[in-house]
C-alpha positions in Angstrom: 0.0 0.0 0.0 1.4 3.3 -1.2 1.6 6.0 2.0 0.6 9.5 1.5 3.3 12.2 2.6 0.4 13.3 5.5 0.4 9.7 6.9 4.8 9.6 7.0 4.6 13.1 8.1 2.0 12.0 11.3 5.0 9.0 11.8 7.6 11.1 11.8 6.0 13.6 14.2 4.8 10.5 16.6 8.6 9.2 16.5 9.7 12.5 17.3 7.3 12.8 20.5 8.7 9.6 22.0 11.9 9.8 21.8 12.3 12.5 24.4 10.1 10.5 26.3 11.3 6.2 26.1 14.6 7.6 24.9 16.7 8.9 22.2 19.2 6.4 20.1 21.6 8.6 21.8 20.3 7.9 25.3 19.7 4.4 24.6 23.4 3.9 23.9 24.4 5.8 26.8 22.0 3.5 28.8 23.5 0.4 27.8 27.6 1.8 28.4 25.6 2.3 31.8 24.9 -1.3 31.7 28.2 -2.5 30.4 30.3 -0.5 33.1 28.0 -1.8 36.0 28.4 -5.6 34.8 31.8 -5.0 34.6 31.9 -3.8 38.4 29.6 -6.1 39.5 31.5 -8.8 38.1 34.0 -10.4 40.3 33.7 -14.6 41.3 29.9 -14.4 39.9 29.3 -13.3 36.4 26.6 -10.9 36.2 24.4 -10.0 33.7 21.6 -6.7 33.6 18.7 -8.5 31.8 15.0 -7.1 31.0 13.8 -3.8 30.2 17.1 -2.1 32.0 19.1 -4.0 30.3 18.1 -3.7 27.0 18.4 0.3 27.1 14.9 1.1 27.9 13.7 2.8 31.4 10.0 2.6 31.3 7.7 3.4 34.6 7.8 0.8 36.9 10.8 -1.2 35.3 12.9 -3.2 38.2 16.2 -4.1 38.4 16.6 -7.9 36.7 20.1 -9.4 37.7 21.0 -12.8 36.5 24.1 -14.1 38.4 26.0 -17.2 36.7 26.7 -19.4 39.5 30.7 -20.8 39.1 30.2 -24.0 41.3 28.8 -26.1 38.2 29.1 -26.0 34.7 26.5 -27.8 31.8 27.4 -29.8 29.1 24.9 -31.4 26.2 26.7 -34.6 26.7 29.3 -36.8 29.1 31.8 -36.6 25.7 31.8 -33.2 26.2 32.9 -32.7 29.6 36.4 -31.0 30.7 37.6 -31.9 34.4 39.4 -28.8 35.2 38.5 -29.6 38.9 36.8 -26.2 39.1 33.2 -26.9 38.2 31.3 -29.7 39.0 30.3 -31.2 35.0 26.4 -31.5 34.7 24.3 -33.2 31.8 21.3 -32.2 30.5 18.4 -34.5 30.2 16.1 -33.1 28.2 14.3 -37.1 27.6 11.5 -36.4 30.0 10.6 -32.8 29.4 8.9 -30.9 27.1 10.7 -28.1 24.8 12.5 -25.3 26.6 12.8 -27.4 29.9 15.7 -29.8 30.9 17.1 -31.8 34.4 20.3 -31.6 35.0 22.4 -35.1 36.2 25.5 -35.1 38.3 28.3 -36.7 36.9 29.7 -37.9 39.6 28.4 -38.1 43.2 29.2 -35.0 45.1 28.8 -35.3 49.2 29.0 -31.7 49.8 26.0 -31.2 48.2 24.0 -34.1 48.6 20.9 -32.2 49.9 20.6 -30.8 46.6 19.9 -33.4 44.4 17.5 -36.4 44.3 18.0 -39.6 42.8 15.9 -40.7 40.4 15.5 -43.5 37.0 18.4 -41.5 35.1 20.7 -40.7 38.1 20.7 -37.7 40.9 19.3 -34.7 39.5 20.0 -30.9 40.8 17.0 -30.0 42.4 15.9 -26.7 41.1 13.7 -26.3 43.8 16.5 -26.6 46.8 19.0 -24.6 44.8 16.6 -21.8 44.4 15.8 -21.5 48.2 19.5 -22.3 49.6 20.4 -19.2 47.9 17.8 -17.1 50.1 20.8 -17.5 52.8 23.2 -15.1 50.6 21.3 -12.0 51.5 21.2 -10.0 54.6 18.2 -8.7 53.9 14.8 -10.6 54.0 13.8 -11.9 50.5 10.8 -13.7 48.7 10.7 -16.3 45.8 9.6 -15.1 42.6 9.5 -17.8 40.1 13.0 -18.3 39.6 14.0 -15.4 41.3 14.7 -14.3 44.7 12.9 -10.3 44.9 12.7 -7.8 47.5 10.1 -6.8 49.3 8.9 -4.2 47.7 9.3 -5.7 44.1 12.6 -3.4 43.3 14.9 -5.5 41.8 14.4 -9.2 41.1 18.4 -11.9 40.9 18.1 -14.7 39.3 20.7 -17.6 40.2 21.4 -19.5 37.0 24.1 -22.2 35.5 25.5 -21.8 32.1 26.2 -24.0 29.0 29.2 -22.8 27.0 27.9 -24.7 23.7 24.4 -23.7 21.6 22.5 -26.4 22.4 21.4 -29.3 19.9 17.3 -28.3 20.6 18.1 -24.4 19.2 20.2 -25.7 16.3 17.5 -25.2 13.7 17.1 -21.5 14.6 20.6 -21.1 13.2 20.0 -21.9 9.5 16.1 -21.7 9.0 14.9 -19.3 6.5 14.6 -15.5 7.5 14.7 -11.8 5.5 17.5 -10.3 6.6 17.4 -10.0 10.4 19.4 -11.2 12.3 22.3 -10.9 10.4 24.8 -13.0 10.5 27.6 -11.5 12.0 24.9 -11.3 15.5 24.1 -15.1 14.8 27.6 -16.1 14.9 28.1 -14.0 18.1 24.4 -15.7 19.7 25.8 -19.1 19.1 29.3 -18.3 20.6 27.3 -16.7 24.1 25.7 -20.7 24.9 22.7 -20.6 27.2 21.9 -20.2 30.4 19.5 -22.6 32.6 17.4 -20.7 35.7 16.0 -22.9 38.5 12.3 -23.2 37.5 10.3 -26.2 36.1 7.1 -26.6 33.7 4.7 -25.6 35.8 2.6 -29.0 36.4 5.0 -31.4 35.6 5.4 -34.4 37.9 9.2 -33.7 38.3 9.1 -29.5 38.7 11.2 -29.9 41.2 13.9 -31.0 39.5 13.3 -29.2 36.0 15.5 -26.4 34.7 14.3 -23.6 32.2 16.8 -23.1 29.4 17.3 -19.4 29.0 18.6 -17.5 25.9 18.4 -14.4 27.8 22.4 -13.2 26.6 21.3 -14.3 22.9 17.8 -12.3 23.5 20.0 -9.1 24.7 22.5 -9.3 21.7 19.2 -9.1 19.3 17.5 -6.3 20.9 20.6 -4.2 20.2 20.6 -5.1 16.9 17.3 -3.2 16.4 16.3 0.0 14.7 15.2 2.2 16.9 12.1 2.5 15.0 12.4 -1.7 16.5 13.1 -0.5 19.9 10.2 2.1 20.1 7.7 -0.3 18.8 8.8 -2.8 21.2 8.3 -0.4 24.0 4.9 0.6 23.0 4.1 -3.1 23.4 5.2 -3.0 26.9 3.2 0.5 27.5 -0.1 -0.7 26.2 0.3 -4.1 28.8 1.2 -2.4 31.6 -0.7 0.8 31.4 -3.5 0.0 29.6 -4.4 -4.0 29.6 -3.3 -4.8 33.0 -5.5 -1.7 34.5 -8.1 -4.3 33.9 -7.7 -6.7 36.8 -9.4 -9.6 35.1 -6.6 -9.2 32.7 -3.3 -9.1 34.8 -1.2 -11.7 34.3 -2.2 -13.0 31.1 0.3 -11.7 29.4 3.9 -10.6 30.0 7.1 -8.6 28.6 8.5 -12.2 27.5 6.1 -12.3 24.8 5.7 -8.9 23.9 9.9 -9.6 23.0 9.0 -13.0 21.4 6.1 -11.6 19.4 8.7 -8.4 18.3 11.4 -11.1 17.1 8.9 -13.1 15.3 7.9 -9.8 13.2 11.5 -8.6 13.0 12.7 -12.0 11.5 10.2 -12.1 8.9 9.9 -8.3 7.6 12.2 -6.0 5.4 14.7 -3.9 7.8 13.9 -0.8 5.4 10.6 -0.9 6.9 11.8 -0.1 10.7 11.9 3.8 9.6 10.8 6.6 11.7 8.3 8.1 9.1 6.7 4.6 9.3 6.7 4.1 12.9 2.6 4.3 12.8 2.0 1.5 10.6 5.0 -0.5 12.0 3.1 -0.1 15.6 -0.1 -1.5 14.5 1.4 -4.1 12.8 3.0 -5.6 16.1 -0.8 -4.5 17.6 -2.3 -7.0 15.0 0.1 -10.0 15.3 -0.8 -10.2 19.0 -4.2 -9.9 18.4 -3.8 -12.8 15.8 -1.6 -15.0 18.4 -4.3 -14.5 21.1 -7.2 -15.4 19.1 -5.6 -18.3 18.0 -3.3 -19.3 21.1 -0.2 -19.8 19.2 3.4 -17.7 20.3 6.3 -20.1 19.6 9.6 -20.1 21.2 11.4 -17.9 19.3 14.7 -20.4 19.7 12.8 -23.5 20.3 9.3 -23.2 17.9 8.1 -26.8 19.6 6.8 -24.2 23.3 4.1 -22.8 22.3 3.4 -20.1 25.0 -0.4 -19.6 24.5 -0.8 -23.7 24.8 -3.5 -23.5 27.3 -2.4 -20.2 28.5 -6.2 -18.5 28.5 -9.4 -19.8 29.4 -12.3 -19.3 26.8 -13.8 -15.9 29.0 -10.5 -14.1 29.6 -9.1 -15.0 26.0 -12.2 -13.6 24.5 -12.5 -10.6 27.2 -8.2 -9.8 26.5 -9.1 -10.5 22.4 -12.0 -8.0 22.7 -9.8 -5.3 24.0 -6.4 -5.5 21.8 -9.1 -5.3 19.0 -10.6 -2.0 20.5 -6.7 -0.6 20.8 -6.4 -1.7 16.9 -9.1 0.1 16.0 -8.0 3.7 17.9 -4.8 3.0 16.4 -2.3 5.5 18.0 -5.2 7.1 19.8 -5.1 4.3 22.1 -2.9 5.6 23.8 -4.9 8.8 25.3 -5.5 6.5 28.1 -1.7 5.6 28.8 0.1 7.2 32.1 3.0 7.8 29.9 2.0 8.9 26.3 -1.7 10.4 27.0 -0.3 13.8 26.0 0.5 12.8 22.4 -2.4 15.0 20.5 -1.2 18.1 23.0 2.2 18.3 21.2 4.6 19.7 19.5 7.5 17.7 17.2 10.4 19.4 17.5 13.0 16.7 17.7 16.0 17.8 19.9 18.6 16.5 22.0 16.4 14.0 24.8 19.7 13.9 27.3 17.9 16.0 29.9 14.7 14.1 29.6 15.3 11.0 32.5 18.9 12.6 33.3 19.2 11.3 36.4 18.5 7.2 35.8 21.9 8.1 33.6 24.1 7.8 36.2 25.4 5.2 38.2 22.8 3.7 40.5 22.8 3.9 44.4 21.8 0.7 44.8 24.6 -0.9 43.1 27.6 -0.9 44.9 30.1 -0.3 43.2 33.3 -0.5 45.4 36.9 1.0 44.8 38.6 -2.1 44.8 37.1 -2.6 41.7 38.7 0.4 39.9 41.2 -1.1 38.6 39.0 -4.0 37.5 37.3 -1.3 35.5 40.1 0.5 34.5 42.1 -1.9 32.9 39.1 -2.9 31.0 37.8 0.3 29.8 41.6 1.7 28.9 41.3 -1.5 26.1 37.6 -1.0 24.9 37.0 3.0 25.3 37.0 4.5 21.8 34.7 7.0 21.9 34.2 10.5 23.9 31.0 8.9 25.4 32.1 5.9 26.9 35.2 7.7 28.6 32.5 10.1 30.1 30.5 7.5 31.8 34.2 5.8 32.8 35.3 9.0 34.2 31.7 9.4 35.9 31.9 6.2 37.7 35.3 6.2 38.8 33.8 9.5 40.7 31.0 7.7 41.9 33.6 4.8 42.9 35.6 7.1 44.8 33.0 7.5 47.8 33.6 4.3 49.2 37.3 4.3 49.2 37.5 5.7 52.8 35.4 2.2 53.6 37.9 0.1 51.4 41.4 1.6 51.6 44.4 -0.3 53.1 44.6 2.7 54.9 43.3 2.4 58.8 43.3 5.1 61.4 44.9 4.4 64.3 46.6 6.3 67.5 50.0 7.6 65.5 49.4 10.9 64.3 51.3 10.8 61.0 49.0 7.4 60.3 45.9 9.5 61.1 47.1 12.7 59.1 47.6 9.9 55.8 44.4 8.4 56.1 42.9 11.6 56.7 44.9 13.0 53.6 44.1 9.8 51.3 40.1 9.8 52.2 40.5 13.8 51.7 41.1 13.4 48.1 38.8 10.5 47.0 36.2 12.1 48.5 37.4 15.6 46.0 37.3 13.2 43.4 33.7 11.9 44.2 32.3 15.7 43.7 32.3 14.7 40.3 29.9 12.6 40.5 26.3 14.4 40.5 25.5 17.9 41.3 24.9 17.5 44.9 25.4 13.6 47.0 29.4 14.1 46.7 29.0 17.5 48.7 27.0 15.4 51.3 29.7 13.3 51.3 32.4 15.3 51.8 30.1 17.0 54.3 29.6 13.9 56.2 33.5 13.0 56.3 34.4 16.5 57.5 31.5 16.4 60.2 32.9 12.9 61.5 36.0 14.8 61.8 34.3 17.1 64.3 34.9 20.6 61.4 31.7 21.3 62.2 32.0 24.8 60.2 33.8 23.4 57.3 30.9 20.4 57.5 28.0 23.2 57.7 29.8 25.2 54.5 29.7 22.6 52.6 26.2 21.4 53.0 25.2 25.4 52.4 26.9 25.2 49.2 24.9 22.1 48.2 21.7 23.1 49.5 22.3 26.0 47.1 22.4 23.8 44.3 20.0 21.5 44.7 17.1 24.3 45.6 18.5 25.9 42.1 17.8 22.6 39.9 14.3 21.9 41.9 11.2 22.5 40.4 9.1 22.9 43.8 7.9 25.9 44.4 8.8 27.5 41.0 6.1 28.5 38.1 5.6 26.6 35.1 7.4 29.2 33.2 10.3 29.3 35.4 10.6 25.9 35.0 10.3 25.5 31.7 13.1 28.0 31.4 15.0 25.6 33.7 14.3 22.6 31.5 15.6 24.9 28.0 18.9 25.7 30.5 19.6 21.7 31.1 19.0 21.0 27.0 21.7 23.8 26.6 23.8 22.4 28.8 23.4 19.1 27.3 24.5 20.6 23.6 27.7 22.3 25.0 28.8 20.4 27.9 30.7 17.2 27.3 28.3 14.2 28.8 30.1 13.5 31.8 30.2 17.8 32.9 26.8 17.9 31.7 25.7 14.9 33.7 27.3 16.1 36.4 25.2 19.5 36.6 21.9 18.2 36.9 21.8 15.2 38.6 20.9 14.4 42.3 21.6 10.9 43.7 20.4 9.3 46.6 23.5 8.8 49.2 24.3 5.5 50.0 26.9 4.5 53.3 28.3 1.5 53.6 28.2 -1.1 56.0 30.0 0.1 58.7 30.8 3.3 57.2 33.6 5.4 58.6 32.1 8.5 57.3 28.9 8.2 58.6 27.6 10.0 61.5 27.8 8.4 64.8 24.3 9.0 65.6 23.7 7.0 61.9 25.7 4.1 62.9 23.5 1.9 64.1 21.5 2.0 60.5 24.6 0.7 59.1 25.3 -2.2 61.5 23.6 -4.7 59.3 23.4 -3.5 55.8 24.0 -0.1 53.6 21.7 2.6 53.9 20.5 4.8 51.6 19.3 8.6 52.5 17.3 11.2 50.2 19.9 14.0 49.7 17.5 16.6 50.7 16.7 15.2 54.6 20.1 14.5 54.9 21.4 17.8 54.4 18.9 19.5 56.8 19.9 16.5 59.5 23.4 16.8 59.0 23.2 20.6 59.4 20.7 20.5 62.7 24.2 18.1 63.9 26.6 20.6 63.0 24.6 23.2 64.6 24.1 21.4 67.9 27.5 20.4 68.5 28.6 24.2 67.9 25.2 24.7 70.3 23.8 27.2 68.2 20.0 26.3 69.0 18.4 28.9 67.2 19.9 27.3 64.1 19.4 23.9 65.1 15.2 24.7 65.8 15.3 26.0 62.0 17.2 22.7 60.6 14.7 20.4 62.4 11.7 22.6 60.9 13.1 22.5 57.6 13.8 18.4 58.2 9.8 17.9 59.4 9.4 19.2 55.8 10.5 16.8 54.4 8.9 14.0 56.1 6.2 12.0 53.3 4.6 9.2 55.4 1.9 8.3 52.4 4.9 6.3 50.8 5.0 3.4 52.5 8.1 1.1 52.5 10.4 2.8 50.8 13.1 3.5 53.0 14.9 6.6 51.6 11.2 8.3 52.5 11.5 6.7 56.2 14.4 8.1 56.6 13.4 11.6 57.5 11.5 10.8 60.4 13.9 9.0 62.1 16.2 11.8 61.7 13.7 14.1 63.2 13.7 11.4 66.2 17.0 11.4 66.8 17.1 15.3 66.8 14.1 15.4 68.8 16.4 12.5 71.2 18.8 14.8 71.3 17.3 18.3 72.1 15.5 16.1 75.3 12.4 15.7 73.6 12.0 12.1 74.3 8.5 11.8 74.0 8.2 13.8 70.7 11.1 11.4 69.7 9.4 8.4 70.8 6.2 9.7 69.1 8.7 9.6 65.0 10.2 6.1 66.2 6.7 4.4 66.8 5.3 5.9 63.6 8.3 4.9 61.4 8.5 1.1 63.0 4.9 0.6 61.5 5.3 1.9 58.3 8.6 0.0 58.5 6.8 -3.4 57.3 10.0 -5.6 56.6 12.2 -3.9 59.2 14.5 -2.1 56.7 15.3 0.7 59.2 16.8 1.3 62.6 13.4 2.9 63.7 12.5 -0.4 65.4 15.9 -0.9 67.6 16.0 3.2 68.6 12.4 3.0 69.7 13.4 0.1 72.1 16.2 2.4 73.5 14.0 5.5 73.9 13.5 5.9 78.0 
C-alpha cells in the first residue's frame, strides 16, 4: 500500500514525540555503556548479567532491576563426551528425555557429598534440584527476600536476581534457529556471536509437571540481549509501545493481569522482525509499524499460538487463557487496533500525544538522572582497577570515557570504607588516612550535582569541622534548591528545562551529567564517614538517605555540637518538611522521620522522639530501618 506524505509526516511527528520520552538512540546507547560498566563492576567470582527492560536500554515506569548471576560451582554440558575436568566446576548433563521443549534436568556426573541435599535420585541418576537450589540461595542475603518464580525479589518488588548455570555450547534443541529461512534480520555477524554466548539454565520447572522440582528452564536471555541491540530504533520504540499498552493499559483491567507478560511482547517483536524488510523499521513509518505488532498479538491471542522464538516446539499460549478471559483480552487488543495510536490517550505515559509539539531535539535532559550510576549498586573502589584496565582497552569513543570518568567518581565515595589505609593512635598514620580519604572524597564531587558535597560533608563532620561540615552542606543546599522545580512557576521551570537542553548541547556528557543530577546517598556497612548517631542503621546493611533530609539533618548536627540552637530549631523545621509518610516502605522516604527522632532525642524531647520512632517502626513493614531498635532504647 502506497503511503501519502500526510500519513509519513503523522510518523515522523509520533517518533519525534517519543523519543524525548522512552529515549533517544543517543540515550539508549548511553544507557546500555551504563549497563556494560555496571556488569563490569559487578563482576568479580559471579558473572553478572543486567537483563529485562534495563538491560536492553529502555527505562519505562515501573521497570525493576533484573540481575542474572551465573553461579561458578557447576558447569553444563549437552553430553558426558563433552565434559572437561578442570577440577573447578562440578560437570552437569542435561536431560532433556523427559521434558517438554525449553525445559531440561540436570544429572550429576559424579556423586558429590558436599551437596548431597541438593539433588535427588531418580530413574536416570541424581538430578540438581531446582527447587533446593533456588531456596539455599535465600541465605546469601542479609536482607529478607521472597521467591519469585526463579528469582529471589525484594520486598517491595525493586529489583528481582536470578541464580542461574551456564552451558558454553548452543544447544542441539536451538540448532535449527541457526539456519532456517529469515529476510534479513538477524544478520549473521549477530548469529555467529548468539551461538558463541551458549545458554543459560534458571531454577524453575514446567509448571505441572510431575518432576518441577527438578526441572530447569533453558534461558537464551544473553542471545535475546545481543538481538535487541541489533534493532532499529524505530524496532526499539515499537517494542516499547508493546510494553506501555500491557502495563498501562491492559493490566489496569484486573481480570486481565497476568495474562500476558514482557517475555512475549519480545517473542512476538522477534517473530515480526525475523520475517519483515529492515527498510521498513523507519521513523516516518513508525505508525504503521506499531499497528502491525498491535495485530500480530491480536492474531496469536485469538488463536493461542506464540512459539519459542529459539525453540518453535513451546508454544506459550498452549492452554495459557481460558475461553472468557481470552475472549475478554481478544475483545480489548481489537478496541486498541481500532483507535490505532489514539489508544494511547488512556496511557500514564504517552496520554499527551495529540497536546504536542514535534520538534525533535537532543532528549539527554529528559530522565537525566537514571543516567548515572545507580545507588543501589555498589560499586566498590577495589574494583577500579578492575574497571580500569578494561575500559583503557575497549574505550574508543568520547561517550564511553564520560561515563568511565563518571563512575570512577561515583567509585571514589567508598574508598574511605575500602582503603588499606586504617586510622589508628600515631598521628602521622591518622594525618595519611585523613589526607588519602581527603582526596577520594574531592574526586567523588564529580559525580552528580549534589550527593558528593553530602559526602564530603559527612566525612568532614565525622572529623568534628563542624564549620567546614555546615559550609559545605550550604553550598549544596544552594544547588539543589536551584535545579528543583518545587515551588517554581511553570514558566520558570520551563526555562529551567531549556537551561539543562543547553547544557546538554555544549557540555561534554560527563560535565553535563554532572550539573543536573541528584543521587540518593548510599553508606556503607560500617561506614567510617557516617555520623555516629547513623551508625546503628549501618550495623547490618547499607543505607540509603534522600539527599534533601540528609542535608537538613546533618546541618541540625553541626549546629548542635557548635550549640547554636536557634539554628538547630530552624534545621529540624526545615527536616519535618521533608517527612512523606503516604509512601510506605520505601526507605529513603523513612528516613526523615527517624532523623527528626534522633534530633528530637537529642534536644531532650523524648516523648516527641518516641512519638517519630513508633510511627516509622509501623510503616517499617520488613524492618529495613533502625526505627524499630531506637524506639526500644528510647527511655
Amino acid at each position: 500500500m502506497v503511503r501519502t506524505s500526510k500519513e509519513k509526516c503523522e510518523s515522523l511527528n509520533f517518533y519525534k514525540y517519543l523519543c524525548p520520552i522512552i529515549g533517544s538512540e543517543e540515550v539508549v546507547r548511553i544507557r546500555r555503556l551504563k549497563i556494560n560498566i555496571v556488569e563490569i563492576c559487578l563482576n568479580n567470582k559471579l558473572k553478572v548479567i543486567i537483563s529485562g527492560s534495563k538491560g536492553e536500554g529502555l527505562d519505562l515506569k515501573g521497570s525493576d532491576i533484573d540481575l542474572m548471576s551465573i553461579t561458578s560451582l557447576y558447569k553444563v554440558y549437552q553430553s558426558e563426551t563433552e565434559v572437561v575436568f578442570d577440577g573447578l566446576k562440578i560437570p552437569l548433563i542435561m536431560n532433556t528425555e523427559e521434558t517438554l521443549p525449553c525445559f531440561a534436568q540436570l544429572r550429576l556426573l559424579d556423586e558429590q557429598k558436599d551437596f548431597k541435599f541438593m539433588w535427588e535420585n531418580s530413574n536416570l541418576g541424581g538430578m540438581l534440584s531446582s527447587e533446593i537450589f533456588r531456596r539455599d540461595h535465600l541465605s546469601l542475603f542479609p536482607i529478607e527476600l521472597k521467591i519469585h518464580g526463579p528469582c529471589l525479589s525484594d520486598m517491595n518488588d525493586f529489583f528481582d536476581v536470578a541464580f542461574c548455570l551456564k552451558c558454553d555450547q548452543w544447544i542441539f534443541q536451538a540448532k535449527p534457529w541457526v539456519s532456517r529461512p529469515r529476510t534479513t534480520w538477524p544478520l549473521p555477524g549477530i548469529i555467529s556471536k548468539i551461538i558463541s554466548c551458549g545458554v543459560l539454565f534458571v531454577p524453575i520447572g514446567c509448571k505441572g509437571s510431575i518432576k518441577e522440582h527438578l526441572e530447569w528452564r533453558i534461558s537464551f536471555s544473553l542471545a535475546e540481549r545481543l538481538l535487541i541491540y541489533s534493532f532499529s530504533h524505530t524496532q526499539l520504540l515499537c517494542y516499547a509501545l508493546l510494553k506501555i499498552v500491557l502495563k498501562e493499559i491492559v493490566e489496569k483491567h484486573i481480570e486481565l493481569k497476568g495474562l500476558l507478560c514482557s517475555y512475549f511482547l519480545k517473542t512476538l517483536m522477534f517473530w515480526i522482525s525475523e520475517e519483515t524488510d529492515q527498510n521498513l523499521w523507519r521513523p516516518d513509518n513508525i505508525i504503521p509499524c506499531f499497528m502491525a505488532c498491535l495485530q500480530r498479538l491480536l492474531y496469536c491471542v485469538r488463536y493461542s499460538i506464540l512459539s519459542h522464538y529459539f525453540i518453535p516446539d513451546n508454544n506459550f499460549f498452549d492452554l495459557r487463557f481460558s475461553g472468557i478471559n481470552k475472549e475478554k483480552l481478544a475483545t480489548m487488543l481489537k478496541k486498541l487496533y481500532e483507535q490505532g495510536i489514539n489508544c494511547f490517550a488512556s496511557s500514564e505515559t504517552l496520554q499527551d500525544y495529540q497536546g504536542q509539539s514535534y520538534k525533535l531535539t537532543e532528549s539527554l535532559s529528559s530522565g537525566h538522572a537514571r543516567l548515572l550510576p545507580d545507588t543501589h549498586l555498589d560499586i566498590t573502589y577495589i574494583k577500579i582497577i578492575h574497571l580500569l584496565y578494561n575500559f583503557l582497552r575497549h574505550s574508543r569513543t568520547g561517550l564511553s570515557r564520560g561515563l568511565f570518568a563518571l563512575y570512577i567518581s561515583k567509585a571514589c565515595w567508598s574508598a574511605p570504607d575500602t582503603s588499606k589505609y586504617q586510622y589508628s593512635s600515631e598521628n602521622k598514620q591518622q594525618y595519611s588516612k585523613y589526607k588519602y580519604d581527603l582526596i577520594h572524597l574531592s574526586i567523588g564531587l564529580h559525580s552528580d550535582a549534589i550527593s558528593g558535597w553530602l559526602t564530603l560533608a559527612s566525612f568532614l563532620y565525622v572529623h568534628k569541622k563542624y564549620f567546614a561540615s555546615s559550609s559545605v552542606i550550604k553550598f549544596a543546599l544552594k544547588k539543589y534548591h536551584e535545579r528543583s522545580k518545587t515551588g517554581r512557576t511553570l514558566s520558570e521551570y520551563a526555562f529551567i528545562q531549556r537551561q539543562k537542553t543547553n547544557l546538554m548541547k555544549k557540555q561534554k556528557l560527563n560535565t553535563a551529567l554532572k550539573a543536573i543530577t541528584i543521587q540518593n546517598l548510599t553508606f556503607r556497612k560500617n561506614s567510617s564517614i557516617i555520623p555516629q548517631e547513623l551508625q546503628l542503621d549501618v550495623s547490618k546493611s547499607h543505607a540509603i538517605y534522600d539527599p534533601l533530609s540528609f542535608a537538613y539533618f546533618l546541618s541540625f548536627l553541626c549546629y548542635y555540637h557548635l550549640q547554636d540552637m536557634t539554628s538547630c530549631r530552624y534545621y529540624l523545621q526545615q527536616l519535618r518538611s521533608t517527612i512523606n509518610f503516604t509512601t510506605v516502605g520505601i526507605e529513603t522516604h523513612l528516613s526523615s522521620p527517624i532523623f527528626c527522632g534522633i534530633a528530637y532525642q537529642l534536644m531532650g524531647d523524648t516523648y516527641v522522639a518516641r512519638q517519630f520512632f513508633q510511627q516509622t517502626a509501623k510503616l517499617d513493614l520488613y524492618n529495613l530501618t533502625s526505627a524499630a531498635s531506637r524506639l526500644s532504647s528510647v527511655i
